[in-house]
PDB file of N, CA, C and O in Angstrom:
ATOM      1  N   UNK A   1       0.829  -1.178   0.000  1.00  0.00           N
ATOM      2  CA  UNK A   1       0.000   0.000   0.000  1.00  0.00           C
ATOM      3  C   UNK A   1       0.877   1.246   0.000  1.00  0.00           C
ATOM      4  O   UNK A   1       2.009   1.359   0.470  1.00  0.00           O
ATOM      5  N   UNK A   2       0.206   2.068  -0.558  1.00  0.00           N
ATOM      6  CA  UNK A   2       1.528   3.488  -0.745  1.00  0.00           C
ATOM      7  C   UNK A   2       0.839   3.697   0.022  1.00  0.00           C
ATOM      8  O   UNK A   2      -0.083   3.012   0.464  1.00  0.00           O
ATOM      9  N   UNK A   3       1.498   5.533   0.521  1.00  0.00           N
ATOM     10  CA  UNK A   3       1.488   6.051   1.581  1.00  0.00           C
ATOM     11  C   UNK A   3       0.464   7.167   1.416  1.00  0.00           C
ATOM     12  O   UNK A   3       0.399   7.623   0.275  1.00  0.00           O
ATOM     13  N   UNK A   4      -0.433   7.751   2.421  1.00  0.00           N
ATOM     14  CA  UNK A   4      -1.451   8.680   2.101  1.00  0.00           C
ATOM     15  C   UNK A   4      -0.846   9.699   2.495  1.00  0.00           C
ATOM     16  O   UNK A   4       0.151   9.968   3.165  1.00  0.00           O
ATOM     17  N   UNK A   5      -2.085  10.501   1.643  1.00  0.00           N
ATOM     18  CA  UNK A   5      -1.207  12.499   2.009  1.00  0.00           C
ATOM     19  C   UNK A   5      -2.070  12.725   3.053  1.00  0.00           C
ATOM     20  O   UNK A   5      -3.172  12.198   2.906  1.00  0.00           O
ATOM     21  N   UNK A   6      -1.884  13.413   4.166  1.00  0.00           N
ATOM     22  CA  UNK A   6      -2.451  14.102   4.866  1.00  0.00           C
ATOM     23  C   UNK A   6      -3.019  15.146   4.318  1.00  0.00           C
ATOM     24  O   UNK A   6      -2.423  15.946   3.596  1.00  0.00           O
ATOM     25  N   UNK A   7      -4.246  15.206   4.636  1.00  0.00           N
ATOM     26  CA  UNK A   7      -5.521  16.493   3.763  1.00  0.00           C
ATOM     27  C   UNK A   7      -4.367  17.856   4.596  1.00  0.00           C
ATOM     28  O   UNK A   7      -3.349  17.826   5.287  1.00  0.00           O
ATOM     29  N   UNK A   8      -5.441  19.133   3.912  1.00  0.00           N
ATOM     30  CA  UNK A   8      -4.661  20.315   4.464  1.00  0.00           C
ATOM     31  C   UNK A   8      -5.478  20.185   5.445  1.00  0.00           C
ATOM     32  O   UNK A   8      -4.674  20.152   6.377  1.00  0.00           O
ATOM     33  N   UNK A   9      -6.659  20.071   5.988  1.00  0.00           N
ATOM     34  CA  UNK A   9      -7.295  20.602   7.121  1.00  0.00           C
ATOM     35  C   UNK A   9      -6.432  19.929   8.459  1.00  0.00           C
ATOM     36  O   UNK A   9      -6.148  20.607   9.446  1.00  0.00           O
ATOM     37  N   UNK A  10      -6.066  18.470   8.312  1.00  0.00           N
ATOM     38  CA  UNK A  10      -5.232  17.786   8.852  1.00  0.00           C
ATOM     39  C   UNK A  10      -3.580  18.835   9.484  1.00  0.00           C
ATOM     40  O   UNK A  10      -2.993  19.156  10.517  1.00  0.00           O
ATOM     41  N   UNK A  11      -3.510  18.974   8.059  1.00  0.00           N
ATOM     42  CA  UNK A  11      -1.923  19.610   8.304  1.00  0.00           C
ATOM     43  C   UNK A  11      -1.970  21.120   8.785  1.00  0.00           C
ATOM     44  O   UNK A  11      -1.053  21.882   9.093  1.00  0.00           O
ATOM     45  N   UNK A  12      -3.364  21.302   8.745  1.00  0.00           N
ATOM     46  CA  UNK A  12      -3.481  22.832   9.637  1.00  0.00           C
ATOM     47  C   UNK A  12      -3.540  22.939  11.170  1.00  0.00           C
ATOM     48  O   UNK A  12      -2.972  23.698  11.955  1.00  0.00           O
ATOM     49  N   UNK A  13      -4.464  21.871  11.348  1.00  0.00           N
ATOM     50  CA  UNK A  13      -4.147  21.379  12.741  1.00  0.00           C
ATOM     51  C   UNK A  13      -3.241  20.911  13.649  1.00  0.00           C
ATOM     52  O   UNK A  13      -3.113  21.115  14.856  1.00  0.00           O
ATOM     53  N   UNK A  14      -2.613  20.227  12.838  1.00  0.00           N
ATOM     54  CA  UNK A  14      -0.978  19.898  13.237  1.00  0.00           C
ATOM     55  C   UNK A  14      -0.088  21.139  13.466  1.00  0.00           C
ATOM     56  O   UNK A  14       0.586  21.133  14.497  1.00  0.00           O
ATOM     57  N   UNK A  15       0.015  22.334  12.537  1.00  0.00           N
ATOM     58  CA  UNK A  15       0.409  23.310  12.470  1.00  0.00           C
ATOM     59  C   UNK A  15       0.148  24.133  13.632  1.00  0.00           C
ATOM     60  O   UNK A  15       1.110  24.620  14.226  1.00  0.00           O
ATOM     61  N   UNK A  16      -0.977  24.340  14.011  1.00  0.00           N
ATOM     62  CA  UNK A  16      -1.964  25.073  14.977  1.00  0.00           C
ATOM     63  C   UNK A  16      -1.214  24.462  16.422  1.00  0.00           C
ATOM     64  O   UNK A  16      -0.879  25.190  17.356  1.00  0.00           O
ATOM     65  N   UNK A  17      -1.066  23.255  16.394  1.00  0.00           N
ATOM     66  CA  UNK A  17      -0.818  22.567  17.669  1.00  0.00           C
ATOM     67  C   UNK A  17       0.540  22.659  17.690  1.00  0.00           C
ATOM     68  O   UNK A  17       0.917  22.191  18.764  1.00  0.00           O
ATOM     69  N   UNK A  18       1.544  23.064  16.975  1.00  0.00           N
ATOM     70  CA  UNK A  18       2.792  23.366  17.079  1.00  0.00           C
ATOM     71  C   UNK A  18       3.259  24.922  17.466  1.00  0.00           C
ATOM     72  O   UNK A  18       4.400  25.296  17.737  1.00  0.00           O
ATOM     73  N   UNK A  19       1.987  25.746  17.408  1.00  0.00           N
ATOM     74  CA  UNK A  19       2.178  27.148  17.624  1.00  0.00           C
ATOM     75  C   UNK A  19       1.748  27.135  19.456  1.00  0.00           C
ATOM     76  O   UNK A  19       1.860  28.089  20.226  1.00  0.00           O
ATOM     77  N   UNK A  20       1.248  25.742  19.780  1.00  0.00           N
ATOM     78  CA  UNK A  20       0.181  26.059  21.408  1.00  0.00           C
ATOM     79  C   UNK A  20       1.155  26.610  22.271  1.00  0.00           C
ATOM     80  O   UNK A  20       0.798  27.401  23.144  1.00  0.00           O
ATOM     81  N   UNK A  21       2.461  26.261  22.124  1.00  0.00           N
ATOM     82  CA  UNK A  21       3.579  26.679  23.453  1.00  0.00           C
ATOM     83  C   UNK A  21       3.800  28.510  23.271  1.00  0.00           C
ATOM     84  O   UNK A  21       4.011  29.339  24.156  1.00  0.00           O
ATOM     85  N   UNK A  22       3.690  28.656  22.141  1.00  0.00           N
ATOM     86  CA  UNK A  22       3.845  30.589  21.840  1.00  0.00           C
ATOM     87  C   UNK A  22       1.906  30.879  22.218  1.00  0.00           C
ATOM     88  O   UNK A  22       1.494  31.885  22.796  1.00  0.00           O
ATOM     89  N   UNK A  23       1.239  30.031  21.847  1.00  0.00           N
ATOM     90  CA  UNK A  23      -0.155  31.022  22.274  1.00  0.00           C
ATOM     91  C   UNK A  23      -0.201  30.698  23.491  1.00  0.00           C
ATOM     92  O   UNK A  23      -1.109  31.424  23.894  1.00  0.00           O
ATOM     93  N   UNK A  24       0.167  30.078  24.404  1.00  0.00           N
ATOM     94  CA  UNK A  24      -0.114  29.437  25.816  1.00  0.00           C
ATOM     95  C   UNK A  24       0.970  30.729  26.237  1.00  0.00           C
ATOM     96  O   UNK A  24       0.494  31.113  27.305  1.00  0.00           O
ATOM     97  N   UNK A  25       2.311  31.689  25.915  1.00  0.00           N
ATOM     98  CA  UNK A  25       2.360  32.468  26.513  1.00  0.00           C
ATOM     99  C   UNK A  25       1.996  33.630  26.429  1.00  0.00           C
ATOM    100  O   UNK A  25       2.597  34.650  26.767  1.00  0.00           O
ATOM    101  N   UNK A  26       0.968  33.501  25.958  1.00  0.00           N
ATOM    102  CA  UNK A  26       0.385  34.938  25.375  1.00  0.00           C
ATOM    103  C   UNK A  26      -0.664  35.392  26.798  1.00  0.00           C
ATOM    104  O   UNK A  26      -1.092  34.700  27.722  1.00  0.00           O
ATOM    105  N   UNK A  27      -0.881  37.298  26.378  1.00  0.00           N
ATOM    106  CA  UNK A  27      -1.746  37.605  27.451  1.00  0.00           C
ATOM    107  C   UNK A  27      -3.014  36.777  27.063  1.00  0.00           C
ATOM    108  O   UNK A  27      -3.045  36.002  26.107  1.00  0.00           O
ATOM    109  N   UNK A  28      -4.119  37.039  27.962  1.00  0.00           N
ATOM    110  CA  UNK A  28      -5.717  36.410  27.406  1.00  0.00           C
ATOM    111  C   UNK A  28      -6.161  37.148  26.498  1.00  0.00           C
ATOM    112  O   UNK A  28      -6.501  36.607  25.446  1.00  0.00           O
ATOM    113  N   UNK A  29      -6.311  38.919  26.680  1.00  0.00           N
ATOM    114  CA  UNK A  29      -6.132  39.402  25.032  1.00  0.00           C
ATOM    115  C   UNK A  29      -5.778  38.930  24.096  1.00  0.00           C
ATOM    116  O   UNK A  29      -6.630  38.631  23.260  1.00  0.00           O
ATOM    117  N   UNK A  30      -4.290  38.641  23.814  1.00  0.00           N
ATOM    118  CA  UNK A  30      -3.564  38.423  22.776  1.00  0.00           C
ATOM    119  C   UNK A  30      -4.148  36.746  21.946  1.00  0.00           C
ATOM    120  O   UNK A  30      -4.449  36.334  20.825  1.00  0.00           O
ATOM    121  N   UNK A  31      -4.034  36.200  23.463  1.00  0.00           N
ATOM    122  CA  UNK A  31      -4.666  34.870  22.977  1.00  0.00           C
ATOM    123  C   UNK A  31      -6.127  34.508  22.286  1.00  0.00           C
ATOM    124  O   UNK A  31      -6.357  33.441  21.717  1.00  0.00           O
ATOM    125  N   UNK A  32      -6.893  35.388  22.412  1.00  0.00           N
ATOM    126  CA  UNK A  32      -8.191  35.500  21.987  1.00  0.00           C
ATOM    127  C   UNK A  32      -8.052  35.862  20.706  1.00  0.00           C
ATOM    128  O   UNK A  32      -8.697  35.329  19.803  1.00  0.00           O
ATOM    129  N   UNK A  33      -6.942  37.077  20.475  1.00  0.00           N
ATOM    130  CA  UNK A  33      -6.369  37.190  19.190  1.00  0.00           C
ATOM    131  C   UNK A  33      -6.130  36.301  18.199  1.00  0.00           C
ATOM    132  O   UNK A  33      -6.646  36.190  17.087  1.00  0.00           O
ATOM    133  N   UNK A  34      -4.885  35.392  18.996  1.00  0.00           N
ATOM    134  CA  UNK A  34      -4.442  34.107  18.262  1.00  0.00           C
ATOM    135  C   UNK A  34      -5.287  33.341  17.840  1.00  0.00           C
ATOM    136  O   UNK A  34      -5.069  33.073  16.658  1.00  0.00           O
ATOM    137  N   UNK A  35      -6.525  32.649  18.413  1.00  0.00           N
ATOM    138  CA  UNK A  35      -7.228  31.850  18.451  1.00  0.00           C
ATOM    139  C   UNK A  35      -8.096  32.404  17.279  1.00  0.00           C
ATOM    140  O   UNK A  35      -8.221  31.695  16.281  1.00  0.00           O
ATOM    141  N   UNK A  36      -8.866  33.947  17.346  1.00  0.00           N
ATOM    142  CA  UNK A  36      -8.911  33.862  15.899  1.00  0.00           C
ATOM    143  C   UNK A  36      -8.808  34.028  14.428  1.00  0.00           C
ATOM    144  O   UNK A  36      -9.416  34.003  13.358  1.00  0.00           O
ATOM    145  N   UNK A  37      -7.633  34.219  15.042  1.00  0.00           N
ATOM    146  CA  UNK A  37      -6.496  34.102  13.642  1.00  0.00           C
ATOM    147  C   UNK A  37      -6.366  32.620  13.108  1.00  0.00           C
ATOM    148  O   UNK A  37      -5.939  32.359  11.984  1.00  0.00           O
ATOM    149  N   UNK A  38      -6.773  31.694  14.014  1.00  0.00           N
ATOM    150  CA  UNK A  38      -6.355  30.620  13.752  1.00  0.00           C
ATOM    151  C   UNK A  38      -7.660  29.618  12.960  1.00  0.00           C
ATOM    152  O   UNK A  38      -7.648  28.672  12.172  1.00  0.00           O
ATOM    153  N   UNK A  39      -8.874  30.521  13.753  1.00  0.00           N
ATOM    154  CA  UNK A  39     -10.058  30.247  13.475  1.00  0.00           C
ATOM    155  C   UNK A  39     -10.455  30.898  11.705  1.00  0.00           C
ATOM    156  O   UNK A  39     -11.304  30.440  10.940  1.00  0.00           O
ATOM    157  N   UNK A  40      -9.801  31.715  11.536  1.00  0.00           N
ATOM    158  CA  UNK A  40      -9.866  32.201  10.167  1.00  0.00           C
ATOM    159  C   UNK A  40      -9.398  31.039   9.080  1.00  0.00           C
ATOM    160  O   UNK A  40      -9.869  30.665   8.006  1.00  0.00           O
ATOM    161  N   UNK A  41      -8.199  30.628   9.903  1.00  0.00           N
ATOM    162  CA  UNK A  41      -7.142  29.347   8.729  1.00  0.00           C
ATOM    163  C   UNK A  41      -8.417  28.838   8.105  1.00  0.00           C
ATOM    164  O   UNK A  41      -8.977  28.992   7.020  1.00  0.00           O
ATOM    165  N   UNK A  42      -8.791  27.788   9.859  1.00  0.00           N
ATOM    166  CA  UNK A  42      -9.939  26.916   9.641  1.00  0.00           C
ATOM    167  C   UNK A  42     -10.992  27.068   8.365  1.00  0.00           C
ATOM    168  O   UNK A  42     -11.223  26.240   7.483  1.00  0.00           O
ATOM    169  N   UNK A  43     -11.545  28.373   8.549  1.00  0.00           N
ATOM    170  CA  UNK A  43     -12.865  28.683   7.975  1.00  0.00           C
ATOM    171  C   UNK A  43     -12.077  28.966   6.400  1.00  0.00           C
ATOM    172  O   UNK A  43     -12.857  28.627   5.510  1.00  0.00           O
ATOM    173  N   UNK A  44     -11.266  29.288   6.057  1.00  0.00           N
ATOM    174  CA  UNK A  44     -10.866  29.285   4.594  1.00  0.00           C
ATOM    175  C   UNK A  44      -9.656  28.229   4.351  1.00  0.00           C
ATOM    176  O   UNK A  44      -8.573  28.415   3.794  1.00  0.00           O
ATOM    177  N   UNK A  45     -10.270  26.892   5.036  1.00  0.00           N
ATOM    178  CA  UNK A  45      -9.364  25.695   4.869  1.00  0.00           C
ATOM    179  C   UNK A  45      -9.596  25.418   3.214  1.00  0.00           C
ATOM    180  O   UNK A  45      -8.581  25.303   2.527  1.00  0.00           O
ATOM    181  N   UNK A  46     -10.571  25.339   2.742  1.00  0.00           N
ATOM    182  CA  UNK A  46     -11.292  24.846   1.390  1.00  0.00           C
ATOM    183  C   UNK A  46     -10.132  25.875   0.331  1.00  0.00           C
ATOM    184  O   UNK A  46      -9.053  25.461  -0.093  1.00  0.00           O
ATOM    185  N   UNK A  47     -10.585  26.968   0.132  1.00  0.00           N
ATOM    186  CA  UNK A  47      -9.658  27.418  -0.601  1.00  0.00           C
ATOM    187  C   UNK A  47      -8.642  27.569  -0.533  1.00  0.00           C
ATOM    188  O   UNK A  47      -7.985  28.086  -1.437  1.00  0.00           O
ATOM    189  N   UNK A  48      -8.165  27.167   0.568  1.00  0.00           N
ATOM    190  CA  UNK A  48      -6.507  27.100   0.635  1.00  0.00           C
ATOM    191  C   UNK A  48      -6.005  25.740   0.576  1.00  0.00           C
ATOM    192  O   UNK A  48      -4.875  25.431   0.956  1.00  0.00           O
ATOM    193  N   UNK A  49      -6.791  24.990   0.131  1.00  0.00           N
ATOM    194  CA  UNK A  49      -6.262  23.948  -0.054  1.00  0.00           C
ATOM    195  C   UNK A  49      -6.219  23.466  -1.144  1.00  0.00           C
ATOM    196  O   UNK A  49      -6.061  22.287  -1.459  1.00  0.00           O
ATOM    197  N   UNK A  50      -6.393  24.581  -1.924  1.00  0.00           N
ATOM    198  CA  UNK A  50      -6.421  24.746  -3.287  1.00  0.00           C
ATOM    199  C   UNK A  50      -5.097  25.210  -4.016  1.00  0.00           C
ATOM    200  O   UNK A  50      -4.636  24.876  -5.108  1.00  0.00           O
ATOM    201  N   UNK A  51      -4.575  26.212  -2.920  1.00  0.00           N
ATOM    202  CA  UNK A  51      -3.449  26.904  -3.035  1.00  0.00           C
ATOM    203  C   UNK A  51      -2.181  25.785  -3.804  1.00  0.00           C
ATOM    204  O   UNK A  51      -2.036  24.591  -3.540  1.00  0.00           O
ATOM    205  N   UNK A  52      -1.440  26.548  -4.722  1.00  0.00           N
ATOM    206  CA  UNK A  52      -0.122  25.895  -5.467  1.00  0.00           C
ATOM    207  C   UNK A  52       0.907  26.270  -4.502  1.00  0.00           C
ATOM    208  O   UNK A  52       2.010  25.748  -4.665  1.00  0.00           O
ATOM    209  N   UNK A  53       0.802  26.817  -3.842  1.00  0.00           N
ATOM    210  CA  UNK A  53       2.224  26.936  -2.744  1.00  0.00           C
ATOM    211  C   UNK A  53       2.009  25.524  -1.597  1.00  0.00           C
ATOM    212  O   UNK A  53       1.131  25.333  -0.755  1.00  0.00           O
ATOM    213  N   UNK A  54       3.186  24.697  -1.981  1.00  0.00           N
ATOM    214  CA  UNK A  54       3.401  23.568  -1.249  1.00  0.00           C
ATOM    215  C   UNK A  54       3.897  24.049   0.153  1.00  0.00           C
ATOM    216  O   UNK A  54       3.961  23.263   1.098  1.00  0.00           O
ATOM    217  N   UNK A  55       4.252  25.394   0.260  1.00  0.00           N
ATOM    218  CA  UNK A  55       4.260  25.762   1.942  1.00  0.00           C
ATOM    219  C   UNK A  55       2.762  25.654   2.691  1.00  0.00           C
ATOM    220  O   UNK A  55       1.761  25.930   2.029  1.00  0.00           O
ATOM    221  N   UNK A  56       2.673  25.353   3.718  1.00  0.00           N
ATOM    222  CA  UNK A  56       1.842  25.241   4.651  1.00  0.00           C
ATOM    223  C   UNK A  56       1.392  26.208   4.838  1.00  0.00           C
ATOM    224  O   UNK A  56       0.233  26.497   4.540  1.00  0.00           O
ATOM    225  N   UNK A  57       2.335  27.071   5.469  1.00  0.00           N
ATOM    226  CA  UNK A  57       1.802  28.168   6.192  1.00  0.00           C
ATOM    227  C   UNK A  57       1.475  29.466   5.281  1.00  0.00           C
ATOM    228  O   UNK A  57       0.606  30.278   5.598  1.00  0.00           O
ATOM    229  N   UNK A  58       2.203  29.563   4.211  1.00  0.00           N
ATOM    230  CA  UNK A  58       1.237  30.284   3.365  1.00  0.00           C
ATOM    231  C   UNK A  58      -0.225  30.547   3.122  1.00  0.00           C
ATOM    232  O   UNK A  58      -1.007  31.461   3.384  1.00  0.00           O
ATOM    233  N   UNK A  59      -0.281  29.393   2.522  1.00  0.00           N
ATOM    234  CA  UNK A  59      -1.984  29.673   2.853  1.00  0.00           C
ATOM    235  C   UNK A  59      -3.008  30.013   3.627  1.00  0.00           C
ATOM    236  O   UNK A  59      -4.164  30.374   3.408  1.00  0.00           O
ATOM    237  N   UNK A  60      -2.092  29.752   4.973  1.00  0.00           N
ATOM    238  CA  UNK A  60      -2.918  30.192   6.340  1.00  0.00           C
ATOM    239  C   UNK A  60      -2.772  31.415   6.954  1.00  0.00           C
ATOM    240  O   UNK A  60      -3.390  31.898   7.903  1.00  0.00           O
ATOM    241  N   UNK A  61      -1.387  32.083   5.926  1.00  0.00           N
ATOM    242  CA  UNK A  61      -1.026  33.489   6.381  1.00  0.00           C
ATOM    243  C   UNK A  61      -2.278  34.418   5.258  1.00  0.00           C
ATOM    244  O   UNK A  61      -2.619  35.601   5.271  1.00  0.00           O
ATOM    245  N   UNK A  62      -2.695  33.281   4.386  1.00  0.00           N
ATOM    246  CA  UNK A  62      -2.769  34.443   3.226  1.00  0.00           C
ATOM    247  C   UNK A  62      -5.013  34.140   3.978  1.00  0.00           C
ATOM    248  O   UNK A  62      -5.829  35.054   3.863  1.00  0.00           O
ATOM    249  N   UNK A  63      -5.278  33.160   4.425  1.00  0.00           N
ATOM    250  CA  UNK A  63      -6.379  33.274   5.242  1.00  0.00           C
ATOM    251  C   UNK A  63      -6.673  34.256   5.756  1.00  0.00           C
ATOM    252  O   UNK A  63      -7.428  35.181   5.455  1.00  0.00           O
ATOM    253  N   UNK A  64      -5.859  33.979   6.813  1.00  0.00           N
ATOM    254  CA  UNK A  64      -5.705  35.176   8.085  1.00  0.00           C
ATOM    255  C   UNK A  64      -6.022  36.740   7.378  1.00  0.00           C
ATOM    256  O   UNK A  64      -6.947  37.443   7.783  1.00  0.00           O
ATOM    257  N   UNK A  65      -5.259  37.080   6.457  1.00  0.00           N
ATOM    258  CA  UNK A  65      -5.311  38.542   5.535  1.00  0.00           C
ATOM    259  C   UNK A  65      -6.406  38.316   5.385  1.00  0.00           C
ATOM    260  O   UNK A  65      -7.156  39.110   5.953  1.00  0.00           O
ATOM    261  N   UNK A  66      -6.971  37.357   4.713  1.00  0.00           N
ATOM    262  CA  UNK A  66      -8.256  37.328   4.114  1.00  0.00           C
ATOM    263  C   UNK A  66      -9.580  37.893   5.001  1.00  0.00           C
ATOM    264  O   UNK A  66     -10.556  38.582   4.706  1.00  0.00           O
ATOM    265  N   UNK A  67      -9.188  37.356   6.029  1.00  0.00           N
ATOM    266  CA  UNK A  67     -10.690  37.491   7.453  1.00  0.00           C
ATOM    267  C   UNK A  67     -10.133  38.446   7.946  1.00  0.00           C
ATOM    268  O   UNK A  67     -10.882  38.852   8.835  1.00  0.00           O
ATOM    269  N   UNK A  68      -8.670  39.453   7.861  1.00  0.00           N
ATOM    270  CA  UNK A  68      -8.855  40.665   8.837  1.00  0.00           C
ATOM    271  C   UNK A  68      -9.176  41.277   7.755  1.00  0.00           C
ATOM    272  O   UNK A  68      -9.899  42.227   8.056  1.00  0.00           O
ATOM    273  N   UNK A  69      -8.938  41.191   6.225  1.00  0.00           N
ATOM    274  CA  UNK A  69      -9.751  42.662   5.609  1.00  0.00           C
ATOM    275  C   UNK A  69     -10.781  42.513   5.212  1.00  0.00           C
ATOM    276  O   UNK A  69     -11.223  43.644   5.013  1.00  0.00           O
ATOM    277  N   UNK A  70     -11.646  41.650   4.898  1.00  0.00           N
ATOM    278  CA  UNK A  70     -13.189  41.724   5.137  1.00  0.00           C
ATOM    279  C   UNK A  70     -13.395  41.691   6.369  1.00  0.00           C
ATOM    280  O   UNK A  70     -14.491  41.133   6.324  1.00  0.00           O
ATOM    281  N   UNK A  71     -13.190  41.863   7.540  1.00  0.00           N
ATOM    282  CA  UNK A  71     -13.313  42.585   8.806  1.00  0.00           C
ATOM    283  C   UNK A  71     -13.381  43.899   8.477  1.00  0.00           C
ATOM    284  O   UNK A  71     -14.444  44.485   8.268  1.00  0.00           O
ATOM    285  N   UNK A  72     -12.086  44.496   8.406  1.00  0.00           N
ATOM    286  CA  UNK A  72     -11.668  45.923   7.820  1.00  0.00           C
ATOM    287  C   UNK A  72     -13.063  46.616   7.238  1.00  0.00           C
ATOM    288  O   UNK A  72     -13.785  47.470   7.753  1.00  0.00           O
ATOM    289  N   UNK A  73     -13.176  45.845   5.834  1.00  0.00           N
ATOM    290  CA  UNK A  73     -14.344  46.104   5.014  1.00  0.00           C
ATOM    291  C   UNK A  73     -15.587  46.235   5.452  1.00  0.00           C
ATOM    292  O   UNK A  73     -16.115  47.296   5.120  1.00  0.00           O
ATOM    293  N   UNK A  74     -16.104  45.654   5.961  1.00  0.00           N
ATOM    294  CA  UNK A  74     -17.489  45.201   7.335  1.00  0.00           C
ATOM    295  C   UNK A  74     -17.234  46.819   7.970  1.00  0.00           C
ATOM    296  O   UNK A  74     -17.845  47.856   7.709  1.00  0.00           O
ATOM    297  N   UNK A  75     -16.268  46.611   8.749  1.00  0.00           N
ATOM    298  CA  UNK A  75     -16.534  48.132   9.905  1.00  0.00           C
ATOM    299  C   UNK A  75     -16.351  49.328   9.240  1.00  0.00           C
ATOM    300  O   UNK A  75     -16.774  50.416   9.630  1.00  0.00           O
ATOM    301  N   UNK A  76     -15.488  49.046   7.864  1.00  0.00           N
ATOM    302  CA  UNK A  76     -15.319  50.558   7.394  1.00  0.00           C
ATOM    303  C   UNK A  76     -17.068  51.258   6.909  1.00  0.00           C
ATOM    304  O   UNK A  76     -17.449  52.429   6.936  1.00  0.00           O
ATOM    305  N   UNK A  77     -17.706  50.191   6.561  1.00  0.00           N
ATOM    306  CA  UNK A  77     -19.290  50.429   5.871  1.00  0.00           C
ATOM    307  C   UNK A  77     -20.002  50.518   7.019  1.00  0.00           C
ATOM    308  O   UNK A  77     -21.013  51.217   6.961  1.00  0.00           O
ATOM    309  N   UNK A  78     -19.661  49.834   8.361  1.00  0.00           N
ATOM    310  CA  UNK A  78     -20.362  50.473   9.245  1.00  0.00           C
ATOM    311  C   UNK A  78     -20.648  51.763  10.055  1.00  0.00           C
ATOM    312  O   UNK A  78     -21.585  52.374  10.567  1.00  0.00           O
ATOM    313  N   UNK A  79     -19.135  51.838   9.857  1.00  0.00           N
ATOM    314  CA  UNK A  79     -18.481  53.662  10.171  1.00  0.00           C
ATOM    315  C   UNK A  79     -19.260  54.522   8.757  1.00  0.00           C
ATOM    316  O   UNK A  79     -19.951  55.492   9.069  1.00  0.00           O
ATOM    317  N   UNK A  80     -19.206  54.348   7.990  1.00  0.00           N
ATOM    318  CA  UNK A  80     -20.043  55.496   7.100  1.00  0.00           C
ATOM    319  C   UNK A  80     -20.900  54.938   6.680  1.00  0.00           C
ATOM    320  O   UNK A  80     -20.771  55.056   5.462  1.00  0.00           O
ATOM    321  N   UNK A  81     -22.012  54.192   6.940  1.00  0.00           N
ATOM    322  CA  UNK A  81     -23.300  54.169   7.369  1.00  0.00           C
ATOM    323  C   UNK A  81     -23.765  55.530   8.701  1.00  0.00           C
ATOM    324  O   UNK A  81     -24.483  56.530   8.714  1.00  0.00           O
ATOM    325  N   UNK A  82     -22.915  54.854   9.625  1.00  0.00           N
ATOM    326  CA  UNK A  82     -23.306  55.409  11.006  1.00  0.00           C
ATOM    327  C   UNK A  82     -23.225  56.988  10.543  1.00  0.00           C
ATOM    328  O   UNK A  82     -24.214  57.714  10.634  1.00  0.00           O
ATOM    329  N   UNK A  83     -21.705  57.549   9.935  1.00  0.00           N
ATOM    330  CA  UNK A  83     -21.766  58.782   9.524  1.00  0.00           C
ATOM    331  C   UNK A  83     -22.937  59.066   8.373  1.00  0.00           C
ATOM    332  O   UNK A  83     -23.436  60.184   8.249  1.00  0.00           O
ATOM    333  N   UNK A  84     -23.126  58.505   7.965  1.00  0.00           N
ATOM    334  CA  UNK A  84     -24.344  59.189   7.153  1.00  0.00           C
ATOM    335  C   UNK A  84     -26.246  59.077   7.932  1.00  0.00           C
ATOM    336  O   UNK A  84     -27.394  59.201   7.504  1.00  0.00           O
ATOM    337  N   UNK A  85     -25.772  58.868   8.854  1.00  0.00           N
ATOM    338  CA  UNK A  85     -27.054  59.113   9.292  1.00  0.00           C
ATOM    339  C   UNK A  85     -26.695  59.707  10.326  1.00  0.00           C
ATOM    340  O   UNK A  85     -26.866  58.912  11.250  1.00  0.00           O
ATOM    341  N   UNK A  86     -26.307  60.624  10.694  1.00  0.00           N
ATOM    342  CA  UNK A  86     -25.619  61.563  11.787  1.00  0.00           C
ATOM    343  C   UNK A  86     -26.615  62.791  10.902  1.00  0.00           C
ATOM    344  O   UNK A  86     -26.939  62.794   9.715  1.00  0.00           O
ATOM    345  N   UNK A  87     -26.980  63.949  12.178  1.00  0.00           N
ATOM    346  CA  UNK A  87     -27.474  64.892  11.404  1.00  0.00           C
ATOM    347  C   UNK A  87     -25.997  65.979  10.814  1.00  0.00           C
ATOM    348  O   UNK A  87     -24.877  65.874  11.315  1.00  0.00           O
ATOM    349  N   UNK A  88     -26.378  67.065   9.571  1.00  0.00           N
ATOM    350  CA  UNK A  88     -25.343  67.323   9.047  1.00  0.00           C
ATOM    351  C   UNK A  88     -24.356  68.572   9.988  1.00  0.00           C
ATOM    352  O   UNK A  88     -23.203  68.934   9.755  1.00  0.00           O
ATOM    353  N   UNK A  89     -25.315  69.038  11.115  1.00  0.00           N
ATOM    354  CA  UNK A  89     -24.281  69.929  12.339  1.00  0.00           C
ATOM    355  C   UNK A  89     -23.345  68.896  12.955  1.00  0.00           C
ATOM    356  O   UNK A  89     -22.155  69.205  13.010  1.00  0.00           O
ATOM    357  N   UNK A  90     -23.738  67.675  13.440  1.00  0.00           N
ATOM    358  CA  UNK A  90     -23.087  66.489  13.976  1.00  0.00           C
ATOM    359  C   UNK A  90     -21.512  66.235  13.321  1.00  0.00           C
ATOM    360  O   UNK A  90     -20.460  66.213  13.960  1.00  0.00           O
ATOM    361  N   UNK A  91     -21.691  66.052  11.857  1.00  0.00           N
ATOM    362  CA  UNK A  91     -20.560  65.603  11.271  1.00  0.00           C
ATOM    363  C   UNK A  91     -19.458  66.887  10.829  1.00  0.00           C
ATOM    364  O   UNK A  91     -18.385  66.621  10.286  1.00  0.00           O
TER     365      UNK A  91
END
């Protein structure tokens, strides 16, 4: 029998569990941070496992970007929403 590949979701987890000794010294802030940064990998495991970069962690760096700027995007439309319904002495 040949040998199987480990899926990426597999090898993200493995990854994740090699970072626990740096998030375990983190503040509880920071760690809440980490966690979801890490939770981002997860949630764009599918397309990154699509990715042609045979590095690992690429794809999970390029995740991570992914879920803080549609974050970004999200609050920037919420911030000028909010400003546009401000009366016009307000703004």
């Amino acid at each position: 029998m040949g040998k199987t590949v480990e899926s990426y979701r597999m090898a993200v987890e493995d990854e994740i569990r090699r970072w626990s000794g740096f998030a375990k010294a983190l503040r509880r802030e920071d760690r809440e941070a980490f966690d979801a940064l890490m939770d981002a990998c997860r949630s764009y495991a599918s397309a990154a496992s699509n990715a042609t970069k045979p590095i690992l962690f690429e794809p999970m760096v390029m995740s991570i970007l992914l879920s803080q700027q549609t974050r970004i995007q999200r609050l920037s439309k919420e911030v000028e929403d909010l400003k546009s319904k401000q009366p016009a002495s307000a703004q």
